[in-house]
N, C-alpha and C positions, 0 to 999 in steps of 0.2 A: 296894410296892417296884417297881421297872422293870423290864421286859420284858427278862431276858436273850438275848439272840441270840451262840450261842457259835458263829458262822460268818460268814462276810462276806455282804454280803448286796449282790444286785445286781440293781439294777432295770430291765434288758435298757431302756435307753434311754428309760423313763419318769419322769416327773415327780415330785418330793417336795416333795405341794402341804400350804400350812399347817403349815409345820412351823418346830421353832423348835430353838436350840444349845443345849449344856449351861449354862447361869447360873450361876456362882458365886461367891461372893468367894475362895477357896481355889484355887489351880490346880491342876488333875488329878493324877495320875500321868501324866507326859510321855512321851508316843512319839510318832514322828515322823510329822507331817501330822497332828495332833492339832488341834482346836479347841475357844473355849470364850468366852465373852462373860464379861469382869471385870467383876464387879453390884458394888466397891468404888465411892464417890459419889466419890472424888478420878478415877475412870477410867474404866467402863462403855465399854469398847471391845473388840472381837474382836481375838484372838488365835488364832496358830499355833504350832506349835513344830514350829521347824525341824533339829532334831536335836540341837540345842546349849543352845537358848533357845527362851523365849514373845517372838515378833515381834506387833508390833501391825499390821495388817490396817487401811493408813489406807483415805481416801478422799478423793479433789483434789476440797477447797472454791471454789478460784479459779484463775483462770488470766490473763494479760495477754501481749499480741501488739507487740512494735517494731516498726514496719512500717520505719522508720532501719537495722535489721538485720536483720530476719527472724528472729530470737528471741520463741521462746515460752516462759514461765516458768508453772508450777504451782505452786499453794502449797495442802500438805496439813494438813487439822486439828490436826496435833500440830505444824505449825510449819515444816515439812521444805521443801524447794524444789526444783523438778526444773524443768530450761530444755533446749528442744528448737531447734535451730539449723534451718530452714529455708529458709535464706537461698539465693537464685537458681534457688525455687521456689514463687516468689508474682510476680505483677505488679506494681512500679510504674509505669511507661511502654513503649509500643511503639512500632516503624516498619512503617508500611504502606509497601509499593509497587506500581506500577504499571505497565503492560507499555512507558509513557514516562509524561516528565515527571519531577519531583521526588522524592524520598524525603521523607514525612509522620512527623513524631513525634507520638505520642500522649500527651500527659502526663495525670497525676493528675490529674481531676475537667473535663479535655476531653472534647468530642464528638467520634466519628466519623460522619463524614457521607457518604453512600455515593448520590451525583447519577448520575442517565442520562443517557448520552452521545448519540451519532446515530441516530435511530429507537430511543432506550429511555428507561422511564421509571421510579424507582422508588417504590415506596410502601410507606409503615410499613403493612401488613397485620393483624397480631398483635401479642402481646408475645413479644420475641427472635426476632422477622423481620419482616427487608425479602424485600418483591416486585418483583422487575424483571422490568416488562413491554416486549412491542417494540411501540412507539408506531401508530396507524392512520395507512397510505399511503394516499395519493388514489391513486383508479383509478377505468376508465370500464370499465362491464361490458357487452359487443354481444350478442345473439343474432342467431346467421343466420337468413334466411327463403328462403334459396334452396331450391329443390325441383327438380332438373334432371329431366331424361329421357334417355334415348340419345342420343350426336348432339350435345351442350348442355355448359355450360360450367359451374361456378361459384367463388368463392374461396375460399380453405385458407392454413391457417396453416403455413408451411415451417419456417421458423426463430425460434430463442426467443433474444434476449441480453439477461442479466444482468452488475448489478454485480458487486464485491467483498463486498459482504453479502447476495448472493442477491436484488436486486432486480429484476425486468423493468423495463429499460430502451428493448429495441425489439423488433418484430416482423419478419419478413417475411414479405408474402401473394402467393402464387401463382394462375394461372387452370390449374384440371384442366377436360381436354376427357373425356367420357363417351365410349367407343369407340358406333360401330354397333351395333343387333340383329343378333345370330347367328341366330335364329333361323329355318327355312328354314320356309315355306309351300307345302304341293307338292298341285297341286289338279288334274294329269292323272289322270286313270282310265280304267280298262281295260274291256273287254266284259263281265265278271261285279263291275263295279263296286266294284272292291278296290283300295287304295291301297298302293302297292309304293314307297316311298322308299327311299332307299342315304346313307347316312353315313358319313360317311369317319372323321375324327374329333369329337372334345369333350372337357371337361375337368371337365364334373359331368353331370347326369342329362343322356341324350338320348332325348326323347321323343316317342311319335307321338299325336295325338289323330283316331281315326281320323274321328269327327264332331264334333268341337270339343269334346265333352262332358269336362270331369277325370275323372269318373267311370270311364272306355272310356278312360284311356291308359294305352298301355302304353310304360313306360321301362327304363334300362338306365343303371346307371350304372359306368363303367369302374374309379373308384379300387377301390370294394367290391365288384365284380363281383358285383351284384346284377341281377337281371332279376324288373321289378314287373308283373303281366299280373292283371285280372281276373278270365278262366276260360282253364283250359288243358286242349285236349283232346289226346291221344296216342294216334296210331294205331301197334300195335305193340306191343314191348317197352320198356320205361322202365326205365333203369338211373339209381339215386341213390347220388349218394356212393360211387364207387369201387366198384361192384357190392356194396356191405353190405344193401341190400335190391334185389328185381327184383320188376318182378311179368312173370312167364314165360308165362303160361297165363291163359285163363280162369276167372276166383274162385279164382287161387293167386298167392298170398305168399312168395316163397320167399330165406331170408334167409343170406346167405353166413358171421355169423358173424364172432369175431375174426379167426380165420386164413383167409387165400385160401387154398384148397384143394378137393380134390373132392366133401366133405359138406356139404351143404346143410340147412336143417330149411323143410318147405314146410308154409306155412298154407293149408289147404282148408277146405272143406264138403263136406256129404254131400247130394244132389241135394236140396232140401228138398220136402216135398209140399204145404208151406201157407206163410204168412208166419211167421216165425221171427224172435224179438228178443234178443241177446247179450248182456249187461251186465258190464262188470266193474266191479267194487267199487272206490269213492272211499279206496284203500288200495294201502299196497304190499310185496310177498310176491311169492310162485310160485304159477303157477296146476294144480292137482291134478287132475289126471289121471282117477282112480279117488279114492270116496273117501276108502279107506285102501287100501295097498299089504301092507304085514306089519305087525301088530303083535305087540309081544315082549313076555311079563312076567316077572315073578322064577322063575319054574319053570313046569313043562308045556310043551306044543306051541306053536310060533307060531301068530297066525291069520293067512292067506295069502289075500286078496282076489282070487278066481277071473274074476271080471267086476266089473262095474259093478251089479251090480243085489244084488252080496254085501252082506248086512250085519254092524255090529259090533255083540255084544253084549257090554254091562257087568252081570255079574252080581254079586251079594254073597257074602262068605266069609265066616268066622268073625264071629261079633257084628255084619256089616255087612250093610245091603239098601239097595236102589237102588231109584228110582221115578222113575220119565219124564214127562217134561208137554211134549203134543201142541202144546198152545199156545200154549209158550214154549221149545219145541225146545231142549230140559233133560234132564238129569240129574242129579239129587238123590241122591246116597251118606250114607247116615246111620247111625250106630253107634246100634245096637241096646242096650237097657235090659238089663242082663246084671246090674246090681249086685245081688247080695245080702244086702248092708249098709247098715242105715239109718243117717241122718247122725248124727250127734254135736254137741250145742253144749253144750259143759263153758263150765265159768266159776270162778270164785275160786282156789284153787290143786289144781283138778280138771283133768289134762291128760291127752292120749292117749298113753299107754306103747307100747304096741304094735300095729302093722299087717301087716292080712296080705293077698298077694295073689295073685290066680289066675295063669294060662301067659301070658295076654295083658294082666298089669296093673291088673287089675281089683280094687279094696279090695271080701274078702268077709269082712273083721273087723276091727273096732276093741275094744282095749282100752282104758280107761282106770285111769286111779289120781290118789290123792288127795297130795300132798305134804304131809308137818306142816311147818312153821314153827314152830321153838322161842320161847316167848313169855318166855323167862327170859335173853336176851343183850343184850336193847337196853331204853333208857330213855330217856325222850324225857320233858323237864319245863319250864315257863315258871318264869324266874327271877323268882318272886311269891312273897312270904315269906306271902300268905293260904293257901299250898298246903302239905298237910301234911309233903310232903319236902321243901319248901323252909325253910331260916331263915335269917336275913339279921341283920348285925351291921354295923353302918356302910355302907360300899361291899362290904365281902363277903357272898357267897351261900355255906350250904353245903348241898348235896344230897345227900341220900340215895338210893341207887341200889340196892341192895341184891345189887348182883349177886356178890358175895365175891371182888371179885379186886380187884387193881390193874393189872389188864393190860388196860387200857381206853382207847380210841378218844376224846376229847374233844372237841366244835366245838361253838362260841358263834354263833348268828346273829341277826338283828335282824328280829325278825316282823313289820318294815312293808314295808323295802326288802329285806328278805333277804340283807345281807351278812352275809359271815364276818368275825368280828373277831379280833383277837387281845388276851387277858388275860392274867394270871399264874391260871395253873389249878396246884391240889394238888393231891395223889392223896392224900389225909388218909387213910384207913382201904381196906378189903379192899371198904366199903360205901358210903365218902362222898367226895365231891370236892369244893373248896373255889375258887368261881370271885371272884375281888377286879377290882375294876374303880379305877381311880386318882381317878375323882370320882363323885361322886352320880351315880345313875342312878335313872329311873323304872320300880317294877315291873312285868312285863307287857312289855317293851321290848324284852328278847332272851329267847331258847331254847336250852337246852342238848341237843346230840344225848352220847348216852352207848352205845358200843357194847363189849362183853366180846369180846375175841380168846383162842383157843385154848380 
């Protein structure tokens, strides 16, 4: 018998692969959107019914095209004809035109031919294009060799004129004169042999070489108001940048800070008695003073860093000890072996029920227990009539299960790929269920799960 499905059924947007309609020579009980393929040899054709009547469900055998009218006719298996007008939505002839000249008719089974004009050229490239390229102009290409100096001349292109399509048609070349060296060379000197020039203005670097050497000049350039010098020595006070550092004193640093104001922070030393080397670290932070100042913990007294030469100690509390390494300038905090509970590796349906534990979390008990699993609700059998609760009668299996109820769980699946199938399952007795399949099946093939509820 067939799979009754007494609900609709919907296949969230997949596929209903290999599958076939109801065959009959009889037509159904009709309701509407009904289908069914007539197996009668005068019709074998799908049907509908449309609320009223079984409609036959054709399908256009043939079709021909008037190209005189733009008329499409179908003609369906049963005879029928359906003509579709598309007339003044097909091509038979067009007009080209052009920005002058003529209006081009195009007719049925002419060429359009699409030639370059002044500097263009086209060429069939592919299939369904033309390439139009713009044709190669003559031209003469110069390089200059001129190389002036100050004082000297050479020629330059002033002016470009093109055509109406963008082509150079002429030039015109000018003579540029190179102005004089600016440069001044000032070669008096004084009794202590130093060279004193004055510069009025300039418009990039002005520079002195005091022995001709680049190395030893020193320049000045106005736009960036930069001053380039070798070595610079300062007798006195040296203010940079708007007083934000000075150095005031001898081996003092003394730095104004964001606000101008009367507090200053000054960088010194302490007279040193030998040679002394300062590093700071390839990082960046604040540099510590003392070093620790206070440190605070969850309870007790702060520790309060009296000098420099105070130390911090990390000691251990509860379950914890601590151990320093000289070496590796460490400290190592490690929780202490406190448990009094050996481990547990339960297995089969052996689990741990109960844990217990000390003030600081410590497992100092484990219980375990066994759980039963009743072995009298489920039944698991290959649908194989050589199996003693299996017997088999055509396409049906019926198995024995023995669990007294009817209130039983059933799925069929296929021991190779593991689907779940769908069959006509009985619930025949309190002990037997009766699984039918609609054609020969091999035994061994599928498995029946069997589970008792309540």
């Amino acid at each position: 018998m067939a799979i009754p499905f007494l609900h609709n059924i919907n296949l969230s947007d997949n596929q209903l692969q290999n599958a076939k309609v109801h065959i009959t020579s009889t037509a159904p009980t009709a309701a509407k959107g009904q289908i069914y393929l007539d197996s009668t040899a005068s019709d074998n054709k799908l049907k509908y019914y449309d609320g009223t009547g079984w409609v036959v469900a054709d399908a256009t055998v043939s079709a021909s095209f008037d190209t005189s009218d733009g008329i499409i006719t179908f003609t369906t298996s049963s005879g029928d004809t359906y003509t579709v007008d598309i007339d003044g939505r097909f091509i038979k002839d067009f007009v080209v035109a052009g920005d002058s000249g003529d209006d081009q008719t195009i007719s049925n089974g002419n060429t359009l031919t699409i030639a370059g004009g002044t500097e263009l050229e086209s060429v069939g490239s592919a299939t369904d294009t033309i390439t139009i390229n713009h044709s190669n102009v003559t031209r003469t290409d110069t390089t200059s060799t001129d190389a002036p100096d100050f004082n000297a001349t050479f020629e330059a292109v002033t002016s470009v004129t093109t055509n109406a399509t963008g082509h150079v048609t002429a030039i015109d070349v000018s003579t540029v004169t190179i102005p004089q060296n600016d440069s001044i060379d000032v070669t008096e000197t004084t009794t202590d042999a130093a060279y004193y020039p004055t510069f009025v203005t300039g418009t990039g670097d002005v520079a002195v070489n005091i022995d001709g050497s680049a190395a030893d000049k020193l320049s000045y350039n106005p736009n960036s108001q930069t001053l380039t010098v070798k070595n610079l020595v300062v007798d006195g006070t040296q203010t940079i940048l708007d007083e934000t550092v000075q150095v005031v004193e001898n081996s003092t640093i003394l730095f104004e800070g964001t606000t101008a104001d009367d507090f200053e922070t000054k960088l010194t030393v302490v007279d040193p008695t030998a040679d002394r080397t300062i590093s700071l670290p390839d990082d960046s932070g604040t540099v510590v003073l003392n070093a620790f100042k206070t440190v605070t913990a969850d309870s007790g007294t702060d520790a309060v860093a009296d000098s420099s030469t105070d130390t911090l100690t990390i000691s251990g509390g509860n379950a914890i000890s601590t151990v320093a390494s000289a070496s590796g300038d460490s400290i190592t905090i490690d929780h202490d072996d406190t448990s009094s509970q050996a481990s547990v590796d339960n297995s089969g349906n052996t689990v741990i029920q109960d844990v217990t534990l000390d003030t600081y979390g410590h497992v100092t008990g484990l219980v375990s227990k066994t759980i039963e699993v009743p072995t009298d609700r489920e039944f698991v059998v290959d649908l194989d009539a050589t199996d003693s609760n299996v017997a088999k009668a055509t396409n049906t299996y019926t198995v024995t299960h023995s669990l007294n109820s009817r209130d039983v769980i059933v799925e069929v699946y296929h021991t190779t790929n593991y689907d779940t199938i769908f069959v006509d399952i009985t619930r025949a007795t309190v002990n037997t269920i009766t699984v039918a399949f609609a054609a020969a099946v091999t035994d061994g093939d599928y498995r029946v799960l069997i589970k008792k509820i309540g």
